[in-house]
C-alpha positions in Angstrom: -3.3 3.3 28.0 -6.2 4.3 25.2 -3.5 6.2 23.5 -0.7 3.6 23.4 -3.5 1.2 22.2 -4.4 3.2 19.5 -0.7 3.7 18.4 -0.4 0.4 18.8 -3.4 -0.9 16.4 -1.3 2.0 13.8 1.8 0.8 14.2 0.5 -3.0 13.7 -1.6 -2.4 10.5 1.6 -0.6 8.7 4.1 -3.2 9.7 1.9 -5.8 8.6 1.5 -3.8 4.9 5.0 -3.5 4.9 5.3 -7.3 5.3 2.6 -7.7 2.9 3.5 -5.7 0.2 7.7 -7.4 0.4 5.6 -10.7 0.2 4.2 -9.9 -2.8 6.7 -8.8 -4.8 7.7 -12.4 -5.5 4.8 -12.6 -8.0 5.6 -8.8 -10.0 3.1 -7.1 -8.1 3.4 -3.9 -5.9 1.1 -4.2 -3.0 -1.2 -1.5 -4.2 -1.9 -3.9 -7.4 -2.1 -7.0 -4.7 -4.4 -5.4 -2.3 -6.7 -4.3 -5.8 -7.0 -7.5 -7.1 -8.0 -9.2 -3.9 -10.7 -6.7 -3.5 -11.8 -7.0 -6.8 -12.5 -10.6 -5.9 -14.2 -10.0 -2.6 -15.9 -6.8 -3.7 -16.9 -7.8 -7.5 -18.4 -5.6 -10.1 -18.0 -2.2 -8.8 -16.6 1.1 -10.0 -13.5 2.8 -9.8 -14.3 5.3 -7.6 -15.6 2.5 -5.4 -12.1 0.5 -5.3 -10.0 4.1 -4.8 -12.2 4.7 -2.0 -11.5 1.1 -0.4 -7.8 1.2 -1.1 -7.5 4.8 0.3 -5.7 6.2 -3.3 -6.8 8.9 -5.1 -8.6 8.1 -8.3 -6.0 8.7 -10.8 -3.5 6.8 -9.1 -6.2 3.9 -9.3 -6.4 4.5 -12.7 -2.6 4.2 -13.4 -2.8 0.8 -11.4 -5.4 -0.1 -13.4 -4.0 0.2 -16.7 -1.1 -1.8 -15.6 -3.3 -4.6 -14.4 -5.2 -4.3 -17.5 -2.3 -4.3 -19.6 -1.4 -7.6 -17.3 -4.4 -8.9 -18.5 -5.2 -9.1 -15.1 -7.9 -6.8 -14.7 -10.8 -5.8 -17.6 -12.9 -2.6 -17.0 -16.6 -2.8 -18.5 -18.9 0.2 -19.1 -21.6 0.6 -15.9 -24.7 0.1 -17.4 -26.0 2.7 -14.5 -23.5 5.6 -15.6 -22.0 5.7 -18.6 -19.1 7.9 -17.6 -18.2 4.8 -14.8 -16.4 1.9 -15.4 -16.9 -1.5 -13.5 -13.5 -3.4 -13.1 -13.4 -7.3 -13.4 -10.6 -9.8 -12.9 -10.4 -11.9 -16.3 -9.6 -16.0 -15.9 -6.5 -14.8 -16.4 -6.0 -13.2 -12.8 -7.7 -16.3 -11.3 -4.8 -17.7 -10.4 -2.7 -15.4 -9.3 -5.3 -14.4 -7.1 -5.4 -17.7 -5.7 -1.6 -16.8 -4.8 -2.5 -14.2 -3.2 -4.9 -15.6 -1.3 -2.1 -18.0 0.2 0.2 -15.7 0.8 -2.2 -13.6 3.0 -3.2 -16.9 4.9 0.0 -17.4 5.2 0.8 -13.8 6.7 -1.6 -14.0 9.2 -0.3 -17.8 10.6 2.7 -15.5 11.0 0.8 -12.5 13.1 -1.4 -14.6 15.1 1.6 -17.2 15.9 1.3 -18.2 19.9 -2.3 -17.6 19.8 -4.9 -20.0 20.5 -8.6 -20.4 19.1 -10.1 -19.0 21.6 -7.9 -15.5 21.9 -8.3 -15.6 17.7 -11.9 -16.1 18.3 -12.1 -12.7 21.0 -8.9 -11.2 18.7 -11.9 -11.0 15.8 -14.8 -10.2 17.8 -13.1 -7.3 19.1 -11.9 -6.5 15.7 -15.8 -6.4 14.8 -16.7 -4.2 17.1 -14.3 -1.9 16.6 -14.9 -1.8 12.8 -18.7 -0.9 14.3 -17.7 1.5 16.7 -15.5 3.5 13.7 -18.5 3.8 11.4 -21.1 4.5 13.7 -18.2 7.4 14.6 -17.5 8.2 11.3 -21.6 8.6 10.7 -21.7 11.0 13.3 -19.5 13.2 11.7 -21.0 13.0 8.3 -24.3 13.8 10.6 -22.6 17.1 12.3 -20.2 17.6 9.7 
């Protein structure tokens, strides 16, 4: 039963990036560029390295996204004031509203996954969800620890 949970949880999170990525190719983005922008919203004014780290992707393949988004005029990169050799990314007013697009189409996606469930099963749904998020880095400390 742990097992089929766990490929369960897997086979849930790619289906819904799948559907999130076809979603987003209304507005000319891949989902890679999508899933960059939105954390460059909700994770402002941090480094590449950072944002390749959060979207799983090596660095140079975060730099190649980047200069699209850039060329866009979507996304500006700044120096770090902490490291010159760094770069800290920033949406421009210019991304602001597709952002905001994207923001509705991943309210809308998730309506769509959490269809036929009520408050309170949404309500456990992300309580679970928060502990398991705990669980995996106390895990994942562990084996930096013993590693």
């Amino acid at each position: 039963m742990i097992i089929e949970t766990g490929y369960r949880l897997a086979d849930n999170s790619r289906q819904l990036r799948r559907l999130f990525d076809e979603r987003v190719r209304c507005l000319g983005l891949t989902g890679p560029q999508a899933r960059l922008l939105l954390s460059l919203e909700r994770n402002p004014n941090e480094n590449q390295v950072f944002y390749a780290d959060r979207l799983e992707i090596e660095p140079i393949t975060l730099t190649r996204i980047v200069d699209r988004l850039e060329d866009a005029g979507w996304v500006e990169r700044r120096s770090d004031p902490a490291d010159r050799r760094a770069r800290i990314l920033h949406l421009t007013d210019k991304s602001r509203g597709i952002v905001t697009r994207l923001r509705g189409i991943v309210e809308a996606l998730f309506e769509d996954m959490l269809q036929g469930i009520d408050a309170a099963e949404r309500a456990a749904f992300a309580h679970a969800l928060d502990r398991i998020a705990t669980n995996l880095a106390a895990a994942r400390q562990t084996e930096t620890i013993n590693g």
